[in-house]
C-alpha positions in Angstrom: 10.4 11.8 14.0 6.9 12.5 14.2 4.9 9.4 13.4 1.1 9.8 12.4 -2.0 8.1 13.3 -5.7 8.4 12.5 -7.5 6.8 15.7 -7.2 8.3 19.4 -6.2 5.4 20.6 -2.9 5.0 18.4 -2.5 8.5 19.3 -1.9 7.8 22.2 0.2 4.7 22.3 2.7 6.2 20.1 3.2 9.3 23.0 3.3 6.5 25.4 6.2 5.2 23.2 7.6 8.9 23.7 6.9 10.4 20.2 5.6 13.3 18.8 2.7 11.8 16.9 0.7 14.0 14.7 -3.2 13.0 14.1 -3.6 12.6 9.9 -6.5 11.1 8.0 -5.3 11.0 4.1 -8.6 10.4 2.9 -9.5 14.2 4.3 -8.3 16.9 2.6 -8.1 19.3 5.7 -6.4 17.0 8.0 -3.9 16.6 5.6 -3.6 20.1 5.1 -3.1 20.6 8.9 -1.0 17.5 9.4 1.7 18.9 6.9 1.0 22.6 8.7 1.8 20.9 12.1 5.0 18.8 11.0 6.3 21.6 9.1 6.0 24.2 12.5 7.3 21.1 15.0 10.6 20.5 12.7 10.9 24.5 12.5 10.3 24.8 9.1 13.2 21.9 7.8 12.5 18.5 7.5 14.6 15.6 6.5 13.0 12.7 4.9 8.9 12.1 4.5 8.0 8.0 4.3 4.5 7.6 3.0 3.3 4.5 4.5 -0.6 4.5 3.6 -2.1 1.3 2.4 -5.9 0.6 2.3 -7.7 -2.2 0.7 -10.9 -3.3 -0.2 -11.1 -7.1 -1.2 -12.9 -8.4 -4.3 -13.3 -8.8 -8.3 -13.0 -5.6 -10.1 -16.2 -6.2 -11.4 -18.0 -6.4 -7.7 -16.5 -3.7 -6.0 -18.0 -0.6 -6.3 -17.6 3.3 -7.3 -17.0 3.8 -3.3 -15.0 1.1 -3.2 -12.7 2.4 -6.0 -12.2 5.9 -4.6 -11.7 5.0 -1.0 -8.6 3.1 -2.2 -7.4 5.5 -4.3 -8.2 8.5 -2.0 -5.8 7.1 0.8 -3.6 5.4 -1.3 -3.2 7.9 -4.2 -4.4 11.7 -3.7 -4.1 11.7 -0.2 -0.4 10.9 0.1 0.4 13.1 -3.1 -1.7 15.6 -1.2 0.8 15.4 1.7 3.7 15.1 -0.1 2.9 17.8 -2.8 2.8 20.4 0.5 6.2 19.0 1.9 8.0 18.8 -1.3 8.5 22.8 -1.4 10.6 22.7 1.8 12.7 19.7 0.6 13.2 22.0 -2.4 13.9 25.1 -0.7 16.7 23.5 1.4 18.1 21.7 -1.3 17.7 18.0 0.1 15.8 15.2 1.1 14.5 12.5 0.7 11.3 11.0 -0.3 10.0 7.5 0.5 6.5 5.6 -0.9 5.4 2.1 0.1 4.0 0.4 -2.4 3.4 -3.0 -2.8 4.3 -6.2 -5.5 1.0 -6.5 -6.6 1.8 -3.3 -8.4 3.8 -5.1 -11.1 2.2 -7.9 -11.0 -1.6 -8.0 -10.3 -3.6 -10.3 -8.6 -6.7 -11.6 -8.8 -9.6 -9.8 -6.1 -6.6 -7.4 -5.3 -7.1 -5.6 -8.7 -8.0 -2.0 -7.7 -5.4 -2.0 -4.7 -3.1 -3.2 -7.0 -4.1 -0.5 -9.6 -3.8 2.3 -6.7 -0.3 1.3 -5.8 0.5 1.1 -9.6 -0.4 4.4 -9.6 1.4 5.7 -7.1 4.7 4.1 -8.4 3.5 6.3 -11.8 3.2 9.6 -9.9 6.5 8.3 -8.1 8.9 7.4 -11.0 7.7 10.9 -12.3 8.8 12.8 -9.4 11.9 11.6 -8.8 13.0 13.0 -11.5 11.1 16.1 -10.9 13.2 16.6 -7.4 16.8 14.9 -8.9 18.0 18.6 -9.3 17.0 20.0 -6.4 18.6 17.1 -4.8 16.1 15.2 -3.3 15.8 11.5 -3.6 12.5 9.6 -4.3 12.9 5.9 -3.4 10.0 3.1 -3.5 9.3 0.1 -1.3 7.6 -2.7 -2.7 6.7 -5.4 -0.1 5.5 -8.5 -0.4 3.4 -10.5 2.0 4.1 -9.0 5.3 2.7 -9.9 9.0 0.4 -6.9 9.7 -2.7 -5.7 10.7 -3.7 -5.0 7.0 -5.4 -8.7 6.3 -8.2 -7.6 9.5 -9.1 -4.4 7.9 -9.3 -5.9 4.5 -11.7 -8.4 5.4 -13.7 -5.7 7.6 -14.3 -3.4 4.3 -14.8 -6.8 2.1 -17.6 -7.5 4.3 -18.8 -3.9 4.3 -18.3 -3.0 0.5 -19.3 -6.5 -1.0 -22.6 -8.0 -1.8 -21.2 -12.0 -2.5 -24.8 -13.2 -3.3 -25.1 -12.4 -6.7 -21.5 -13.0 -7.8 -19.4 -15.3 -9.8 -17.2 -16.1 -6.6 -19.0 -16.3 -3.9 -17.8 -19.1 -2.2 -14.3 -17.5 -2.9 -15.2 -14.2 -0.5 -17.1 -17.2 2.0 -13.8 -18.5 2.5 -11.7 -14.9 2.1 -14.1 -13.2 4.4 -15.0 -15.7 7.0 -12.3 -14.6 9.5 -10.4 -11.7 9.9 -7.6 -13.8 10.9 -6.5 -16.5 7.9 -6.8 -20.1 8.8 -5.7 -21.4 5.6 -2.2 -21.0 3.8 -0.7 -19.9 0.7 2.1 -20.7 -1.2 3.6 -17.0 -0.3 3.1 -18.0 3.2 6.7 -19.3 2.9 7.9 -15.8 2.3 6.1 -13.9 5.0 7.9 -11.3 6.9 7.6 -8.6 9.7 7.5 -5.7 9.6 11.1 -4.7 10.5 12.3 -6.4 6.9 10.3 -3.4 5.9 11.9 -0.8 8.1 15.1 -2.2 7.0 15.0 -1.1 3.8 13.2 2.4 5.0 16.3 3.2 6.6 18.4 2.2 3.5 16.8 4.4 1.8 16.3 7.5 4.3 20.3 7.0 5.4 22.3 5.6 2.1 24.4 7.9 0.5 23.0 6.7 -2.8 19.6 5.5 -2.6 18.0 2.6 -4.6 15.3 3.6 -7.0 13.2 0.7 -6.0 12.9 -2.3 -2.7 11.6 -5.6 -2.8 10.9 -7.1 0.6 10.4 -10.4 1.1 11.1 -13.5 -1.8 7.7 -13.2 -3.2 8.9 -9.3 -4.1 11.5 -10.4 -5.6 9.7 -13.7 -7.8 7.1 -10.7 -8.5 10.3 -8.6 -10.0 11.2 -11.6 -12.0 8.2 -12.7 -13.3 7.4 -8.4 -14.7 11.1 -8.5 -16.0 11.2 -11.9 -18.1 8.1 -13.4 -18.1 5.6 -13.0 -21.2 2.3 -11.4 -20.0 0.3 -14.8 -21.1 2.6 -16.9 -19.0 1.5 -14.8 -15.7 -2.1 -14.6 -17.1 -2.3 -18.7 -17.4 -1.5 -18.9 -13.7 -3.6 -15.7 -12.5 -6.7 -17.2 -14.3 -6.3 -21.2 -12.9 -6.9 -19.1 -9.4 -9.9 -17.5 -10.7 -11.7 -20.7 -12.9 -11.3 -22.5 -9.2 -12.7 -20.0 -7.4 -15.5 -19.3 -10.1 -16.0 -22.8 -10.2 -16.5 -23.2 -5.7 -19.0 -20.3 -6.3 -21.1 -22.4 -9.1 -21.3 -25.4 -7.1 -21.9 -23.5 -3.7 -24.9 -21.7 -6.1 -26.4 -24.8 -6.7 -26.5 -26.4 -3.4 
């Protein structure tokens, strides 16, 4: 297993943990280049299973975040673990088996307001995904796809450090929304998904399921709100799910007019 990392300091706590970790920056095209170079010579040329774990985000209404915004998502999230996988897949090919395994996310079947363009990278990525399973079917590698839903991580604290970098909440319709989003890197309000929240290992769980089962699953929801997310794509009509996106946004709208006027 050779886990990867993009800070010295993770580096270094995953040899600690007695792995072979291998340093990988998706949003640079030459690390990933030399990232898949290094795997490929430390497995000896066959590898057994790739799990793409990437997930950036950048807070905020799709009409407030921007260009850089856009491309930093979908650089990590999109080209960057394509990238990788594109020059892995030819050894998966070669020896005939594999397996393949993206994490994705709920909100890429369901969107959510000020997650919009995460949610648009991950829906891309479950695009490119669905595509290349059957792409690799024949040459017998499986392509499976995780879709979690609100999991206890890190990934909150670096959201809220790129809101804060990429946004400018002055001039915008929710202002008093990202006041509230953005105040702490650490939430101190809840949600009604808050009742769903898992760690991390619900995720593993299903990693392995997917790396070891003799038949893999096409697709994973973790947690409840996953699987309400599943439901509500499947049987609900789009206007049903675009009433209760847009009660969250006239609220928030309607914090930022007040806060404008104070």
């Amino acid at each position: 297993m050779f886990p990867t990392a993009r800070s010295r300091e993770d580096l270094d706590a995953l040899r600690a943990e007695g792995f072979h970790p291998v340093a990988l920056d998706l949003a640079d095209e030459e690390s990933v280049a030399a990232a898949a170079q290094e795997v490929l010579a430390l497995a000896d040329g066959g590898l057994g299973a790739l799990v793409d774990n990437a997930g950036y985000g950048v807070p905020g209404a799709v009409e407030d975040l921007p260009r850089a915004a856009w491309r930093k998502q979908f650089e990590t999230n999109v080209f960057g673990t394509f990238d990788l996988t594109r020059r892995l897949a030819g050894t998966f090919r070669a020896q005939g088996w594999g397996r393949i395994v993206l994490v994705s996310s709920v909100v890429a079947r369901v969107s959510v307001p000020f997650l919009g363009v995460y949610a648009a990278s991950k829906a891309a990525l479950e695009a490119a995904g669905d595509a290349m399973r059957a792409e690799m079917a024949a040459a017998g590698v499986a392509v499976s796809i995780v879709e979690p839903g609100p999991i206890a991580t890190g990934f909150r604290r670096r959201c809220v450090r790129e809101g804060r970098a990429a946004l400018e909440p002055e001039g915008s319709a929710f202002r008093a929304q990202y006041a509230k989003e953005l105040a702490s890197e650490v939430r101190t309000f809840k949600r009604p998904t808050d009742v769903f929240r898992a760690g991390p290992e619900a995720v593993a769980k299903v990693v392995v399921h997917a790396l070891e089962a003799k038949r893999p699953r096409i697709r994973y929801p973790v947690t409840g709100a996953a699987w309400l997310g599943v439901l509500a794509d499947s049987f609900f009509p789009a206007w049903v799910i675009d009433r209760l996106m847009e009660k969250k946004v006239i609220a928030a709208a309607a914090r930022g007019a007040d806060a404008s006027r104070e």
